[in-house]
N, C-alpha and C positions, 0 to 999 in steps of 0.2 A: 328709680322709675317705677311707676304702679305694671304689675300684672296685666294682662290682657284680659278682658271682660268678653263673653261669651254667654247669648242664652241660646239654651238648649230649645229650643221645640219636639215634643214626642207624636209620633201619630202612632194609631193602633187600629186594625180592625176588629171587630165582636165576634167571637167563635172562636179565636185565640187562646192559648194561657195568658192571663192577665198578667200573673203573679211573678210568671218567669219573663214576661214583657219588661214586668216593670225591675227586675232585679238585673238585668242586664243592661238596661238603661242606667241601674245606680254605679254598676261598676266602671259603664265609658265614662260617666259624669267624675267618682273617681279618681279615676286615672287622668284624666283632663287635669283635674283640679291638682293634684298630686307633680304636676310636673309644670304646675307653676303659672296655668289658666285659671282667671275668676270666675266661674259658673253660676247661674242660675235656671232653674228647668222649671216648663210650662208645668200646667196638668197635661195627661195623655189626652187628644184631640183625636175624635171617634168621627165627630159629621162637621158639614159645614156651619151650623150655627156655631158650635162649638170653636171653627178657625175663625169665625167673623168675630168671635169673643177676643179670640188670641189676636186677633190685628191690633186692635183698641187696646190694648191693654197693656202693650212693653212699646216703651217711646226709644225707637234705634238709635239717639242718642246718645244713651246710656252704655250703650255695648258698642264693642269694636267689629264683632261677627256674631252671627245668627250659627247655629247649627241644629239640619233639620234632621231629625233622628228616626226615620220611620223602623219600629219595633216588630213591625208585622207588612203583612199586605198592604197598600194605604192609596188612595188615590191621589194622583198628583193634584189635581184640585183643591185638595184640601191644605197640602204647603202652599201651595202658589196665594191662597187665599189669607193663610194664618203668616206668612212673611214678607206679603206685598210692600209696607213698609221698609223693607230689608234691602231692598232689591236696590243695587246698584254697592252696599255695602258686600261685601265679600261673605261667601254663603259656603259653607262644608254639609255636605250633605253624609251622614254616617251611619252606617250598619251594619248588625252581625249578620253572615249571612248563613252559618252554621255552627251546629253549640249541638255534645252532649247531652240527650235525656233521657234520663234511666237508663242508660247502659246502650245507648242507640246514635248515630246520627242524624240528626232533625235540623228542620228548617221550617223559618214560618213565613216564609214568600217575601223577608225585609228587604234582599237582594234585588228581584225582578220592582219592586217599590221602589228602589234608590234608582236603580238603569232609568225606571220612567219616569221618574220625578227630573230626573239629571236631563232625559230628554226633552221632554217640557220647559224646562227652564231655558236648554238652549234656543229649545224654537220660539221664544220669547224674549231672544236677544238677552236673555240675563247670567250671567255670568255663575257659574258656581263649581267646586271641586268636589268629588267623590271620594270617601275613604271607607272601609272595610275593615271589621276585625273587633272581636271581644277583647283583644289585649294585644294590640297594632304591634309589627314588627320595625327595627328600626327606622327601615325604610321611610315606612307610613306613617310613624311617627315623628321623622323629621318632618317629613312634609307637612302635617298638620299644625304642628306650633311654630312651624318658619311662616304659615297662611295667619294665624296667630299672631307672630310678630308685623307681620305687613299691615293687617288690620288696625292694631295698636297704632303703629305710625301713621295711618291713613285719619284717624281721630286726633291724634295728637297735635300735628299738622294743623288742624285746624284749629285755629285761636292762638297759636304757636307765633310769637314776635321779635322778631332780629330788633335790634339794634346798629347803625351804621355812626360811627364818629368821621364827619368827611366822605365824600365822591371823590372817585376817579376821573382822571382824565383821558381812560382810550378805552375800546372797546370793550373789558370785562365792568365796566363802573355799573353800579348798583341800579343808576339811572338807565342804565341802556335795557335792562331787562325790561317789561311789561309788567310793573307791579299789578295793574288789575285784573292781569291773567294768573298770575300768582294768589291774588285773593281771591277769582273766583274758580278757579283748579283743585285749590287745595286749601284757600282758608288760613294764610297767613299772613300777617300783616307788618310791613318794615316802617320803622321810624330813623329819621334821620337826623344828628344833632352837628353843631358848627364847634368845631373843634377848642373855640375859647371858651365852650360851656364846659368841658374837661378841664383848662388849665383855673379857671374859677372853682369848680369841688375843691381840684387837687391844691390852690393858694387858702381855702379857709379851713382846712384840717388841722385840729389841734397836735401837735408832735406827742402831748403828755398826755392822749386820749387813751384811755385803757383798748380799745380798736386799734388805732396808728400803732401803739407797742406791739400789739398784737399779731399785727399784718409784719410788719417789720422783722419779729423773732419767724416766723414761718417764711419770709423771702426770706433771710438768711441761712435756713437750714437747708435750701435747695439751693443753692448758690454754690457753685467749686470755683473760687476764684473771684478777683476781688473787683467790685463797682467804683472803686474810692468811692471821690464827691457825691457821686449820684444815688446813691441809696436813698438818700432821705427822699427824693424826686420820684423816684423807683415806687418806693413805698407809697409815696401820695398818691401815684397812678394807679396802683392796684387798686387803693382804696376806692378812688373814684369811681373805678370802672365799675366796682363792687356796687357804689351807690348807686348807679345808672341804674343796672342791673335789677337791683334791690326796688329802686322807685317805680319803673316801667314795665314790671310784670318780665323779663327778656330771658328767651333762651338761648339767646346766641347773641352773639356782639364783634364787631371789627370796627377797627379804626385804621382811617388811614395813615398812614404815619409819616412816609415819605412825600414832600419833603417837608412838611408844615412840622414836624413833630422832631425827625429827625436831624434836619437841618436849622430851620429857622428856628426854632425851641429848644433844641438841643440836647435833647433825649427820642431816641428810640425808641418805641413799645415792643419790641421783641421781649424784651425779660417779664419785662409786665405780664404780657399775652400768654409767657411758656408759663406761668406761677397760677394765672387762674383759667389755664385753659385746661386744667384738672377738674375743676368745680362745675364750667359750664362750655358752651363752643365759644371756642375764642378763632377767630382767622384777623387778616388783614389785605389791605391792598383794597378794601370795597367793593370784593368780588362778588355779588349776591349768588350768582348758580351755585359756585365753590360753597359757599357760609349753608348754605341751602342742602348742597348735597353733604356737607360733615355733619348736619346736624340730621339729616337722614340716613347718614350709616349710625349714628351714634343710636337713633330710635330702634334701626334693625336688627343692631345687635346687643339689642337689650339693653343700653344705659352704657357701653362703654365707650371712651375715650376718644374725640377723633380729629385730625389735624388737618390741616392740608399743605401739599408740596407743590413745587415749582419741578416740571422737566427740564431739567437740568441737560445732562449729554445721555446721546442715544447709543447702545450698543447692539450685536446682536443678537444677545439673547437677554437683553433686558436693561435699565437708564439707569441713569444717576439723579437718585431725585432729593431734592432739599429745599426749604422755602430760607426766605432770604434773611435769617435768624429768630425763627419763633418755632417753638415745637413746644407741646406741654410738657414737664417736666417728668412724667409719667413714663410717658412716651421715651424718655431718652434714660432711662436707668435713674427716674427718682433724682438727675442731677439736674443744675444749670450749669455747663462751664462757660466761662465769661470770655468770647471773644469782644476785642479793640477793635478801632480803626487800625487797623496795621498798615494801612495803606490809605494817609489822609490827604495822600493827591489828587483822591479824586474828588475832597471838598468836605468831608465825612468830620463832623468835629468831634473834641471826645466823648461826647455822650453817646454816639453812634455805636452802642453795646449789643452784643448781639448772644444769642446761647449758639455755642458750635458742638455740643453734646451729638453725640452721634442718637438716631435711632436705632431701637431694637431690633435684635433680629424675630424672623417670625413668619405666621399667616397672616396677611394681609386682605383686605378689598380693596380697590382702587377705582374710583369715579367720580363721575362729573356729568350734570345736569345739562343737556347741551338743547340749544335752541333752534329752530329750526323757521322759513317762512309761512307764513297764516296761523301763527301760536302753536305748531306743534314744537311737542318737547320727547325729547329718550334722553337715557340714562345711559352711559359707556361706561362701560363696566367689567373688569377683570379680577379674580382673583388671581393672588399671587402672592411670592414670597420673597420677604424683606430681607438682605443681607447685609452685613458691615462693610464698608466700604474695605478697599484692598490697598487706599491711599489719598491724601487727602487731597480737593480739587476748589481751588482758590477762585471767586469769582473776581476780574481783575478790578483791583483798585478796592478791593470792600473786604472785609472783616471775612474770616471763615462762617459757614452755616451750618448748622444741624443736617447731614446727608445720609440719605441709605443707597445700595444698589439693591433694584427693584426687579424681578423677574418674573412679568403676568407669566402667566399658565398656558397664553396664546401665542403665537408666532408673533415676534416683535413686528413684522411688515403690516399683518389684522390688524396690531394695535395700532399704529402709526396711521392706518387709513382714516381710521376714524376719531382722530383725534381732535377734540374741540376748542381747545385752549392750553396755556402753559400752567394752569393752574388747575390740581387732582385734589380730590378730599381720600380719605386715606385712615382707616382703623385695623385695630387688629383682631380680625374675625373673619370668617370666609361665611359673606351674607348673601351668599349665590341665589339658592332656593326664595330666602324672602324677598331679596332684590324682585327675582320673575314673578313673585307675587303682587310688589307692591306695582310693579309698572302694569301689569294686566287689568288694577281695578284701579289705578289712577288715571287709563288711556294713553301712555306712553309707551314708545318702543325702547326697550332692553336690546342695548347696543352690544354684541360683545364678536 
C-alpha cells in the first residue's frame, strides 16, 4: 500500500529569523517523512497574494491532508485563503511553539498562530486537528499518523471497487444497501456478476498453464489436510477470482456461495477465499457494509489483513466468533486445515470444504458499518482481544469453522446494545485513534 501524502503549507511573518523558520520547518517535514509520511512543502507564505498563489497551485487530489504549519506569528487569513481547496479534506495544523536560541528560551508567537488559526477554522464549520512540538512525543505522534492513516483511507476509498459474485437474499444483501449513498459518501463503486460468469473462467482454464501449475503448488502449500477430488475445482476458482480481480480494477471481492456454489455446484469457496484473502479482501455471504468495513480496517491499518466473522455465541465477558469456513490463511497460522461435511444431513455434499484453522491469537478491531434511516451511517467499533478457543463449538449439521473467543475492551452488555448485524470485519491492529479520525471527516458517528 502507498504512503500517505501530505503537503505541507508554511506561513511566516517578516521581522522573524527566517533561517531558524525555515530550519525547523525542515526537521517536522523530516521527521513526518521519516516515519513513513510522503511530503511535499509550499514556499513560506508571507501575505495574501502569496496564499492566493498557494490555492492555485496544489490540486487536493494529489494528497491525502493538507498541513498548515505556521512558523511564526501568521494570520489566519492567510491559511484559510492558501487551503481553501483543502477544506473538508482532513487538515493538521502544526507548530513549535518553543525551541532553544543561543542558550535561551524563545518563541516566535507560532503557538497563539495555530490557537487562532484552529479558531477560525472552527468557526467556519471546518474541521481540523492541532499538533505541537519540534520533535512530537508519543503521544502526538500517534495522533498525527493515525490522522495520516484516516486521510489515506478517506482517498483511497474513493475510486476503490468491490467486486460481488451473486446477492443475497435477506437483509445484509449488497442490494439492500444504498449504493448511490456509497458513491456519493465516499467514492466507491460495486460491480455485480452472475455466478455462471465464475464457473465459465474457472471451465476454460488450461490445467498445463504455467498459472494453473502455479496457483495449484501455492493452494497446496497452505493446505493441512486433504481436498481429494476437488483440488483441481479449488484451483480453478482461485484462478478465476484472480482474473476477475485482475480485469476489473477490484479491491475487494465476495461471492456468494451458499447455496448456488455450495450446494448446487458443489464446491464451496471457503478454501478459495482463505488462499487469496491474503493477496486482497476476500468476505462472502454478499455483505456489502461487512466487505466495506474489512477493506477499511485493512486501509487503517496500513495494508494489513482483514476478514470477517459471524457472532457466533455470546458470553460474558466476550463471544465466540467464526465465519462459516473462510478465514485468510494468514489469519489462522499460515494454515488451511480442511474441514468436511461431517454432518451431510443437512444436505451439504462433499465439496462443501470448509478451512476450521483456528484464528490467531492477538490485538484485534472489530466493526461494522452500520446503517441508519435518512442515509445516516457509524461505525461500531471495539478494540479487543482475540483468544483461542477453550473448545471446539460445532454449528449443527455443518462442517467445523475457523473460530476465535473475542473480548472487546467494553462491557459485553455496550457491545450488545449496539450491535448491527451477525456479521464483524475483524483485523489485527488496534485502529482506535484512526477509526475516530476517519468517522469525524467522513461525517459518521463512531459507535463504541
Amino acid at each position: 500500500m502507498r504512503s500517505p501524502k501530505a503537503l505541507i503549507l508554511p506561513f511566516f511573518c517578516e521581522g522573524y529569523d527566517r533561517e531558524e523558520a525555515l530550519a525547523q520547518l525542515d526537521r517536522v517535514a523530516n521527521l513526518i517523512q521519516k516515519a513513513g509520511v510522503e511530503t511535499e512543502t509550499a514556499e513560506l507564505i508571507c501575505d495574501v497574494k502569496e496564499a492566493e498563489a498557494a490555492s492555485l497551485a496544489y490540486n487536493p487530489f494529489r494528497y491525502d491532508l493538507a498541513v498548515l504549519y505556521p512558523t511564526t506569528w501568521s494570520e489566519p487569513r492567510l491559511a484559510c485563503v492558501a487551503a481553501r481547496q483543502f477544506f473538508g479534506k482532513p487538515l493538521a495544523i502544526w507548530c513549535v511553539d518553543e525551541f532553544v536560541y543561543q542558550g535561551r528560551r524563545v518563541e516566535m508567537s507560532a503557538a497563539p498562530a495555530a490557537a487562532a488559526l484552529h479558531g477560525s477554522l472552527q468557526e467556519m464549520g471546518v474541521m481540523s486537528e492541532l499538533f505541537v512540538g519540534q520533535t512530537p512525543d508519543e503521544e502526538r505522534d500517534g495522533r498525527f499518523f493515525a490522522l495520516a492513516d484516516a486521510a489515506r483511507a478517506l482517498s483511497l476509498l474513493r475510486g476503490a471497487k468491490f467486486g460481488f459474485y451473486g446477492q443475497n437474499f435477506n437483509g445484509i444483501t449488497a442490494a439492500d444497501f444504498d449504493l448511490s449513498l456509497l458513491r456519493r459518501r465516499f467514492g466507491t463503486e460495486v460491480y455485480t456478476f452472475d455466478g455462471s460468469d465464475l464457473i465459465r473462467r474457472m471451465e476454460s482454464l488450461d490445467p498445463a498453464s504455467p498459472a494453473f501449475l502455479a496457483e495449484r503448488e501455492r493452494v497446496s502449500a497452505l493446505l493441512a489436510g486433504s481436498t481429494g477430488e476437488h483440488l483441481d475445482r479449488i484451483v480453478r476458482m482461485c484462478l478465476g477470482l484472480r482474473d476477475t480481480v485482475a480485469e476489473y480494477d477490484l479491491c475487494a471481492l465476495d461471492v456468494r456461495c451458499h447455496t448456488e456454489f455450495s450446494q448446487s455446484y458443489g464446491l464451496s469457496a471457503c478454501i478459495p477465499l482463505s488462499v487469496l484473502g491474503n493477496d486482497f479482501t476476500t468476505s462472502c455471504e454478499a455483505d456489502l457494509p461487512v466487505i466495506f468495513t474489512q477493506y477499511l480496517l485493512h486501509l487503517l491499518s496500513g495494508g494489513k489483513v482483514a476478514a470477517y466473522v459471524d457472532l457466533r455465541t455470546f458470553h460474558k465477558d466476550g463471544m465466540d466468533v467464526g465465519a462459516c469456513g473462510m478465514a485468510p490463511s494468514s489469519l489462522t497460522g499460515n494454515k488451511i486445515e480442511v474441514s468436511g461435511p461431517e454432518a451431510p444431513g443437512n444436505g451439504n455434499p462433499p465439496g462443501f470444504l470448509c478451512n476450521k484453522s483456528s484464528f490467531n491469537p492477538g490485538r484485534v478491531s472489530l466493526a461494522r458499518v452500520l446503517k441508519f434511516p435518512a442515509g445516516k451511517l457509524g461505525l461500531h467499533f471495539t478494540p479487543a482481544t482475540a483468544e483461542k478457543m477453550s473448545g471446539p463449538i460445532q454449528e449443527m449439521g455443518c462442517p467445523f469453522y475457523p473460530m476465535a473467543r473475542v473480548k472487546p475492551d467494553m462491557p459485553m452488555d455496550r457491545f450488545l446494545e449496539n450491535v448491527g448485524a451477525n456479521h464483524y470485519a475483524l483485523v489485527y491492529d488496534d485502529v482506535t485513534l484512526a477509526a475516530d479520525f476517519f468517522c469525524r471527516y467522513a461525517g459518521m458517528d463512531l459507535i463504541r
